[in-house]
N, C-alpha and C positions, 0 to 999 in steps of 0.2 A: 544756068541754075546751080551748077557746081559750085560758084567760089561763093553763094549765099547757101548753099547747104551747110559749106564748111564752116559758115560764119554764125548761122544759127546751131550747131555743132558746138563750137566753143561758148557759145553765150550761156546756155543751158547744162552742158554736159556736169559741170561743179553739181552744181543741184539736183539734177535730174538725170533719170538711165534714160538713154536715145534710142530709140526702136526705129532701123528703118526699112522703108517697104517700099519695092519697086513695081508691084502690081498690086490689081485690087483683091485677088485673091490673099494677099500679102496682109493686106492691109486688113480684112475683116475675120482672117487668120488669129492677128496679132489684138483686134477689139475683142474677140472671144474668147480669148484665154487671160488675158490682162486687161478686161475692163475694167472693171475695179480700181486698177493702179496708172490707168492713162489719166494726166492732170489736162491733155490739150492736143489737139492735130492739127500741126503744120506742114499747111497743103500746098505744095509748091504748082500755079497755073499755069507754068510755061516748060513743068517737065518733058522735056520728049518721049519719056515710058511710060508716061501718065496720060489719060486726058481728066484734066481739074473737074472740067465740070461734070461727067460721067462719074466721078468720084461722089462728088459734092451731093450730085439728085440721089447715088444708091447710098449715102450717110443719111439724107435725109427721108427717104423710103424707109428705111430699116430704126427710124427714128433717133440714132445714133447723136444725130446732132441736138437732140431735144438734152441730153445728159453730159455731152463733151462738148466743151467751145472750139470750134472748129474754124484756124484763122490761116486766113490765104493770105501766100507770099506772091508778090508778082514783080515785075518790073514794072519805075514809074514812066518809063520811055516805051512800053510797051504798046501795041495800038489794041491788049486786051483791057487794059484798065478799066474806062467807059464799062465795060458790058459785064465786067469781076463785080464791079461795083452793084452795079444793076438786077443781075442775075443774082450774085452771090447771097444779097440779106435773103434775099424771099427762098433762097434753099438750104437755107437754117445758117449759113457764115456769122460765125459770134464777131469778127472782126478783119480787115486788110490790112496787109503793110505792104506800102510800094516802098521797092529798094533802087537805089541805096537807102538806109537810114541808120538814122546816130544809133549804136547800141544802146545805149542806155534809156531812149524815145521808144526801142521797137522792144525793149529787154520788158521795161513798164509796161506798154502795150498787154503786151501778152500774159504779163504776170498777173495784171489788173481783170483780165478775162479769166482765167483762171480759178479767183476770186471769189468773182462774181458767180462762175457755175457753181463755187462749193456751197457758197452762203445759200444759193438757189435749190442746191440738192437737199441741204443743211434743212433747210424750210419746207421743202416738199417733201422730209422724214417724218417730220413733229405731224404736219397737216394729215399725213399717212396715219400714221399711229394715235393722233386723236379721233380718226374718224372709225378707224378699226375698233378704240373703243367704243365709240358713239354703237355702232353696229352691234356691237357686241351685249351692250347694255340693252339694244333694241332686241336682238336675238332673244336672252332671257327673257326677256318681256313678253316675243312670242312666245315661246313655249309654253308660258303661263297660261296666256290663253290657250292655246293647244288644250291644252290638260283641263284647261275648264270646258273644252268645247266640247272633249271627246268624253267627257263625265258626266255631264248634261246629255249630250245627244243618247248617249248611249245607254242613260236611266229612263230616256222619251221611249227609245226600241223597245228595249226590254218590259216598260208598263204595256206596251203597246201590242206584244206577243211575237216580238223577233230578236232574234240575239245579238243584235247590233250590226247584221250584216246587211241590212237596206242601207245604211253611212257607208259599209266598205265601198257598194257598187256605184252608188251615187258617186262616194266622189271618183271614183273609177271610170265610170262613162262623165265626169264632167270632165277629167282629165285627155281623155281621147277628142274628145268635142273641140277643148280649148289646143290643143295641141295644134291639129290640125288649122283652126282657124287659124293657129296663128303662123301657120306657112303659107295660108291661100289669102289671107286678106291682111298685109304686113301693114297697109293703111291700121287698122286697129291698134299701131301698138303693144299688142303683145307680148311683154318682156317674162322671159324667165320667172323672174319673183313676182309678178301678179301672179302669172298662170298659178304659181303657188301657194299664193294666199287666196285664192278662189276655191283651189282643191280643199284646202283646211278648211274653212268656211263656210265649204257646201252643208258641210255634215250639221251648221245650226237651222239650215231652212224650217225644219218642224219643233226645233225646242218650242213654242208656243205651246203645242199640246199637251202640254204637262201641264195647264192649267182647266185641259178640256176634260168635264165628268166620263166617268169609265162607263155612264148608259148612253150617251153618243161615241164615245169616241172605241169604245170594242162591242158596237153594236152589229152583229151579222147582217140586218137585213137593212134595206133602204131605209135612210135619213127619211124625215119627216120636214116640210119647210123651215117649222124653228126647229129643228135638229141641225137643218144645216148651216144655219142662220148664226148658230153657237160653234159648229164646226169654223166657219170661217173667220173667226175671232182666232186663231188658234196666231195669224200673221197679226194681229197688234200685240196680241198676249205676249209672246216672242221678244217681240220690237220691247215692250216696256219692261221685259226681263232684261236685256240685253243693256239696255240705260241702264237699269239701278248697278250694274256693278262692273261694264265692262267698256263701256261706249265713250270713246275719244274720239273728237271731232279730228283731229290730226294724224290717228293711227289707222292705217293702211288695212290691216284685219279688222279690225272691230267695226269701221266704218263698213267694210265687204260683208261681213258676218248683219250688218243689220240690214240692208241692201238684199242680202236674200232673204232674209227673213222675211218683210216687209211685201218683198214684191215677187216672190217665186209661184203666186196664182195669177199674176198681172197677164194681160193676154195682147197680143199685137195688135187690135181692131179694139182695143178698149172695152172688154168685155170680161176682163177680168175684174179680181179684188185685191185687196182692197180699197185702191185709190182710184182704180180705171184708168191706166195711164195708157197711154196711146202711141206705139211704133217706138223710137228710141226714148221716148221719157224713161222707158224701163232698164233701169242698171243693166251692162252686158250680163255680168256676171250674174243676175236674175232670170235674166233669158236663158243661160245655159242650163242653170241647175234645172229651169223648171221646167226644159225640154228634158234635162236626165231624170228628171223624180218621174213624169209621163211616163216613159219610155220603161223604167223601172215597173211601175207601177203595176203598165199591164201584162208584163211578162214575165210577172211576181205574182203568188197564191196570195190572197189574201181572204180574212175572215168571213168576207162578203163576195168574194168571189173568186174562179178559178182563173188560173193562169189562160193569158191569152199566149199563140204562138209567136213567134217573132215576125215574119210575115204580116199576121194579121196586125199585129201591133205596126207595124212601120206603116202599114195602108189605113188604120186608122189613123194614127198621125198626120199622115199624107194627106187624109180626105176631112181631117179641121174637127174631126169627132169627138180632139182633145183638147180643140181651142185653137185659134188660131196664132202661129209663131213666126218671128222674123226669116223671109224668105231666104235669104242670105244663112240662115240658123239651118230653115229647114235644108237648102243645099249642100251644105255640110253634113250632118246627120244622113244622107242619103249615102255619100261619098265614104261614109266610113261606118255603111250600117253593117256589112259582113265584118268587119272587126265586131263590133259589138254583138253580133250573134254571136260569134264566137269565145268569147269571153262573159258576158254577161246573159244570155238568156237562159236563164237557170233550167225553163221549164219549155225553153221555146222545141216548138218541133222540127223547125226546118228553116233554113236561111230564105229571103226573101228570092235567091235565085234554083231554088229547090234543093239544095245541098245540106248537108246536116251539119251541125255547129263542131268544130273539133273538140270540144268541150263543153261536159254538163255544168260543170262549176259557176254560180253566179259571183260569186266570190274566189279569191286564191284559196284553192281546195289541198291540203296535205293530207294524202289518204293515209300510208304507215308511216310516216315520219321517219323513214328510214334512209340511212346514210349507205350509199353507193360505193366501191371504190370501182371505176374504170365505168367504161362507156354500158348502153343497152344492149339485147340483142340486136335492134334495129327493127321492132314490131311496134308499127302504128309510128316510126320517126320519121320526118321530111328529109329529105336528100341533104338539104344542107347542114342538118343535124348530124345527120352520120359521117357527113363529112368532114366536120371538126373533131369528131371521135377522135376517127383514123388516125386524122394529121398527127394531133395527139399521140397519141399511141405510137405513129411513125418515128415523131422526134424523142421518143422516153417520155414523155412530160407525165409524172402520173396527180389525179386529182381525185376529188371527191365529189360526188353528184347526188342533188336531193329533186325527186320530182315533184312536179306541183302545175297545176293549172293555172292558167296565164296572170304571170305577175305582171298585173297592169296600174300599180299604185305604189307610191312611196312606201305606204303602211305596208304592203305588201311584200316588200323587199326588205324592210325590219323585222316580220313575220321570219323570212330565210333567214337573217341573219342571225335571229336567238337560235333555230337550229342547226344552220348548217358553220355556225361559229365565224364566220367572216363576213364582212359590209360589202354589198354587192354595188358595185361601184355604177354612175348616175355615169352615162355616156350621151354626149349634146352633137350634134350631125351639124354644123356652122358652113356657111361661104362668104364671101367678102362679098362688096355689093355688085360688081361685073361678074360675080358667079365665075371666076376665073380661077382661085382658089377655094382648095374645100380642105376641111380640119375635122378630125374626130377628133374632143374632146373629152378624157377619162378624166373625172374628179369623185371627191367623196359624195356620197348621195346626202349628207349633213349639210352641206356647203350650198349657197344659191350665186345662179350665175349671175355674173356684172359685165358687163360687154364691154364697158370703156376699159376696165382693169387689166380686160386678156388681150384688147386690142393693142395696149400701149406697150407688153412684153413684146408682141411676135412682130410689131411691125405692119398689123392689118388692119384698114379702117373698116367703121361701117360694116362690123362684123352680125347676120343673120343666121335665124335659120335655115339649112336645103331642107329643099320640098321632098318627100316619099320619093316620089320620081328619083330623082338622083340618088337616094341612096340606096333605093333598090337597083339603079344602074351600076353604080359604082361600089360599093360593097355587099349586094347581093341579099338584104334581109330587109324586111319588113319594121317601120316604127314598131317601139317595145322591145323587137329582139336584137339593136346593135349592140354590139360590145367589140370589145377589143379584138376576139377573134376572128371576126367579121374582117379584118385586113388580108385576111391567107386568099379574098376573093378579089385582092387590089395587086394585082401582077403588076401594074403598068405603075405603081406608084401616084396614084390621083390622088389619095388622100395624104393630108401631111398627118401626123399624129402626138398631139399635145397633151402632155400626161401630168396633173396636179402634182406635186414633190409631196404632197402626205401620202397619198397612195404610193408612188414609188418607194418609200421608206416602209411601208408595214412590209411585213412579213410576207403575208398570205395573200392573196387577190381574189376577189369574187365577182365572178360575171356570168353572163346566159351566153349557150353555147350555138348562138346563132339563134334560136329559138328560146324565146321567154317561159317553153312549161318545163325547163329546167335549171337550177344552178349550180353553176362549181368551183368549188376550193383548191385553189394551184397554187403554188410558191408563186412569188413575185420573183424571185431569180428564175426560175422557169421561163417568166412572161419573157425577162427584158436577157437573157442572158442565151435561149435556145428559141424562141417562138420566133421573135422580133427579127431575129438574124438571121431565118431558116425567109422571113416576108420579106426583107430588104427595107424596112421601116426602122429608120432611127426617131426615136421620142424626142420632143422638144420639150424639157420641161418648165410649168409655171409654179406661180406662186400665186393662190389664188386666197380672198380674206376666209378665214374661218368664221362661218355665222352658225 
């Protein structure tokens, strides 16, 4: 292999720097500091310090080869030929050259590969960058609606005698619901940006009632049969508001937004309104909300009546008193009813398992709005809470802390971030699909995830969400309260840690300190320059779209 190293040496060296590597450490050394400027890797198969094709499967693992043409030199008297051939396209080989050959045959060769990946990258730029707008164009688009959802819904509360915090909770328990579904039943499909365009969403299920008279609809005492007969117009009224000014058959919210609207009374045994639909006729996303509005319902005061406990509310539920709901719905709701006491039962008296709720807040609750510097006494905080203090405190890092009852909503976390001045960063719990690898993902809470996009930087297919389970095994906190700090409880290095490059570039960093009923303001050179180093965690950073 020498006197064809030497020979490809001279062919290239005029035009090209030669970088060479005698192991793979070498070699993928040399793709992460100068990928950018690698135009090609010639991979010699019959190196004796090499094995070709152990090179070849980790270029192609690490998708290496999907961006650099990667072309095997071999001998043509060699008895690998046959199987360089064979093996080599199907593990990304942009091209062979068996030697001997003419220079000028193998010089073209290679040059022609070359080419060909630029034109290719060249193409996969523009397709980048038009769809970034497309996205982007989309994005605005949502927010429009946003802004109409959250101004509607919230002039329905407010006629209605609540200050808009029946939307917060809703979508709050519809967010915990769909969460979880979406780690126990991955058949469903549940991606990131549904689950978040179901949360947005939620909040239009009752816009109908803005059409319903103020002597039904803030009536104290029980409806009358045409009372209720006009009540339940309140889901077409909705539905034909929602047409005149908002409803694309193509778009992804407006089409969700009328879907709850429509069918959030619909009941599993067809006993619902207004269409009667029966077991999955009914949109998922109608099932959810209108387990969460239930649920809400009775463990919310209202005009006509007092708060049920939580308890009691979960056993009616259980015993069909509120309708009947998809089994698979109501297993879920069971599996994550003490999160919901705990966060949402504004008035409940006691957790289904006799325990009391850690919080009264039905909503994310800011009693002084007071800005903190340095940790609690340590009255009424969890171990794990206090334990990030310390570490804190141990390493210098100083920050600032604001309390608040369990941030369990997006809206919630923009709520912290007008007060406590920083964007408290959206952190995603991921595993590849043999659950062999596991990634915490920090990005901006603005940003929605796209699986194929993060998959193609790290090299991981088939990237999901981990279940509760593992990440209460492996980094020690409950969904809602991962963040970044949650690593100082990964000694053994399980998790790998992938950090968006906007975050790493602001200033300031905002996350929950193991527990969701606080958050805190710390340097971003703190995180990645004392915390990071003190866990044995280096960041991998992405590039993820701006939406």
């Amino acid at each position: 292999m020498g006197a064809e190293r030497d020979n490809l040496r001279k062919w290239f060296e005029c035009s090209y720097q030669m970088l060479e590597a005698q192991s793979q450490e070498q070699i993928l050394q040399d793709l992460e500091t100068g990928h950018n400027r690698i135009a090609a890797i010639l991979l010699g198969m019959e190196d004796p310090q090499l094995n070709g094709f152990e090179v070849l499967e980790l270029l192609s693992e690490l998708h290496w080869t999907d961006r650099i043409p990667v072309v095997t030199i071999v001998s043509r008297h060699s008895k690998k030929v046959d199987e360089v051939i064979l093996r080599g396209y199907g593990l990304g080989m942009a091209d062979v050259i068996c030697m001997p050959c003419p220079a000028e045959v193998a010089q073209r060769r290679i040059q022609n590969m070359m080419e060909l990946y630029a034109h290719r990258l060249y193409l996969d730029k523009i397709a980048t960058y038009q769809t970034r707008e497309l996205r982007q164009q989309e994005c605005k688009l949502r927010r429009t609606y946003t802004f109409i959802i959250d101004a509607l819904s919230t002039a329905v509360e407010f006629r209605n005698g609540e200050s808009g915090q029946h939307i917060r909770r809703i979508r709050g328990i519809t967010e915990v619901l769909l969460r979880h579904l979406a780690v126990t039943h991955r058949e469903l499909g549940l991606g990131e940006e549904q689950v978040e365009t179901i949360i947005y969403a939620a909040a239009m299920h009752d816009i109908g009632k803005i059409a319903i008279p103020d002597s039904v609809l803030l009536k104290p005492g029980k409806l009358t049969e045409y009372e209720y007969a006009i009540m339940k117009r309140h889901t077409l009224y909705g539905c034909e508001l929602l047409q005149s000014f908002v409803y694309e058959q193509d778009d992804a919210l407006a089409t969700c937004c009328y879907e709850i609207c429509r069918s959030h009374h619909e009941r599993w045994d067809g006993c619902g309104y207004p269409d009667g639909l029966v077991g999955n006729q009914i949109p998922l996303a109608a099932q959810v909300v209108s387990l969460a509005d239930v649920y809400d319902a009775l463990v919310s005061r209202r005009i006509y009546k007092p708060p049920y406990s939580h308890s009691q509310a979960v056993q009616m539920i259980q015993d069909g008193e509120c309708g009947a709901f998809n089994p698979m719905l109501l297993k879920c709701f069971m599996e994550v009813e003490k999160q919901l006491c705990e966060q949402f039962a504004f008035h409940a008296a006691e957790c289904s398992d006799g325990s009391l709720p850690a919080y009264r807040g039905a909503y994310m609750e800011i009693q002084d709005k007071h800005i903190y510097q340095g940790g609690p006494s340590g009255e009424n905080r969890s171990p794990e809470e206090m334990a990030t203090y310390n570490l804190l405190d141990q390493l210098g890092i100083s920050y600032e802390r604001l309390d608040h009852s369990p941030a369990a909503t997006i809206a919630d976390c923009e709520e912290v971030k007008d007060l406590l001045g920083v964007e408290i960063c959206k952190n995603l719990f991921l595993c590849n699909r043999q659950k062999t690898h596991f990634y915490l993902l920090v990005m901006p809470g603005n940003k929605a995830f796209h699986t194929k996009e993060l998959s193609s930087q790290i090299g991981s297919a088939r990237l999901s969400f981990a279940g509760p389970e593992a990440l209460e095994e492996m980094l020690g906190v409950t969904p809602g309260s991962v963040s970044i700090l949650a690593l100082m409880n990964d000694p053994e290095h399980q998790v790998q840690l992938l950090v968006d490059r906007d975050v790493a570039e602001e200033p300031l960093f905002g996350c929950h300190p193991c527990r969701n009923t606080s958050s805190l303001k710390i340097r971003t050179k703190d995180i990645f320059e004392v915390f990071l180093p003190y866990t044995g965690h280096s960041p991998t950073l992405v590039t993820l779209s701006n939406e």
